[in-house]
N, C-alpha and C positions, 0 to 999 in steps of 0.2 A: 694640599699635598704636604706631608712632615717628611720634614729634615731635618736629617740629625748630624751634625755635624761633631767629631774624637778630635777636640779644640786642644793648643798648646797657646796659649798668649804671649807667649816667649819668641812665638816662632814668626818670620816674617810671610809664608807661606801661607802659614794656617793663620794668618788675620788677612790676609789677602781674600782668600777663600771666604771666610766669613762676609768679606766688604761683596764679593761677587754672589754670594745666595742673597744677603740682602736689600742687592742691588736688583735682582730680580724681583722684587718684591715679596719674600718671603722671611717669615722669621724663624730662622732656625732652633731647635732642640740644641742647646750648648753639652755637650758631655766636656768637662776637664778628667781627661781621663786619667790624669797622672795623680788626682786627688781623689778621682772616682773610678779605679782601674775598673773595663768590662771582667766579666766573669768566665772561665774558662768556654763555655759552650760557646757564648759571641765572639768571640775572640778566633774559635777555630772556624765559625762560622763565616765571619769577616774576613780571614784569610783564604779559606777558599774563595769566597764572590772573587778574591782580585787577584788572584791563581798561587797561594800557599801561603805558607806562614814565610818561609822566607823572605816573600814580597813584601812582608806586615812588618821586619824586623828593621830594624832606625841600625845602623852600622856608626853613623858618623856620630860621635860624640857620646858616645855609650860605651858600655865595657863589655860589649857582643864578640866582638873578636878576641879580648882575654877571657873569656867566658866559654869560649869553644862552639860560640853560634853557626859562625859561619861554615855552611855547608853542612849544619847537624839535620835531623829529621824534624817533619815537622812539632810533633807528639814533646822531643825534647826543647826546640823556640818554643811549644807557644806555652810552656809550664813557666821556661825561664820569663815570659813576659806578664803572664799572671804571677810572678813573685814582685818583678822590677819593672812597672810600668813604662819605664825612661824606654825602656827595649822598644815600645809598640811604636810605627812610623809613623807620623801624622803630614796633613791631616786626611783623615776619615771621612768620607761625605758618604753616609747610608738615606737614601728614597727609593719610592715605591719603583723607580725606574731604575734601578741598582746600586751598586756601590762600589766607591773607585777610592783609590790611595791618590789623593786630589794634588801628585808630584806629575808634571808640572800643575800650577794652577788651575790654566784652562782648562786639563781634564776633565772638569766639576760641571761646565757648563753643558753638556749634553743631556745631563739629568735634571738642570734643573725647567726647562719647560719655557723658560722665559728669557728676553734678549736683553743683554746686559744693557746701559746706555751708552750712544754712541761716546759721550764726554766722559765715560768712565775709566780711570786711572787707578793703577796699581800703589801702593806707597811707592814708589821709587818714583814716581810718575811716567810710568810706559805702560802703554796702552792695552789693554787685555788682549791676547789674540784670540783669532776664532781657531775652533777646535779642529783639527786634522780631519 
């Protein structure tokens, strides 16, 4: 199965995520997407799977709300996010069984087919939960 994971190294989340797909035993397709922005099509693509572009739009730490993001359409997010990558939320987890804006972490886990180890810990060290 490929996984593709819209990676931030910065981010404590999105290395979290990555610790839990390859804790599943798979190694994920890295996208740094802020080095390697997707391209308009995936992007609108990716935002609908996890219900718009709004949902795709990173708010905190960005300059989305001086930008006039919040609450715009989606046609005008996802141009502004194919200009300024910083925009796009991470992380990403794209597989053959869907794709989810992997906030919180656990989200991730549904798709990936395989059960984390019971001894597996988050960086903070707390324990992954099971998915809702």
């Amino acid at each position: 199965m490929t996984v593709t994971i819209w990676h931030n190294p910065n981010c404590g989340t999105s290395r979290n995520v990555l610790a839990m797909i390859r804790a599943t035993g798979v190694e994920p397709v890295i996208v740094d997407y802020i080095r390697t922005p997707p391209d308009a099509a995936t992007l609108a693509q990716v935002a609908a799977a996890i219900g718009g572009a709004a949902a795709l739009l990173r708010t905190r730490g960005t300059p989305a709300e001086a930008m006039g993001l919040v609450g715009a359409d989606d046609a005008t997010i996802l141009a502004a996010m194919a200009r300024e990558p910083i925009l796009i939320n991470r992380p990403v987890v794209i597989t053959p069984r869907g794709t989810v804006l992997a906030r919180p972490s656990e989200t991730v886990l549904p798709l990936l087919g395989g059960a984390l180890p019971a001894d597996f810990r988050k960086e903070d060290g707390a324990p992954a939960l099971p998915p809702a």
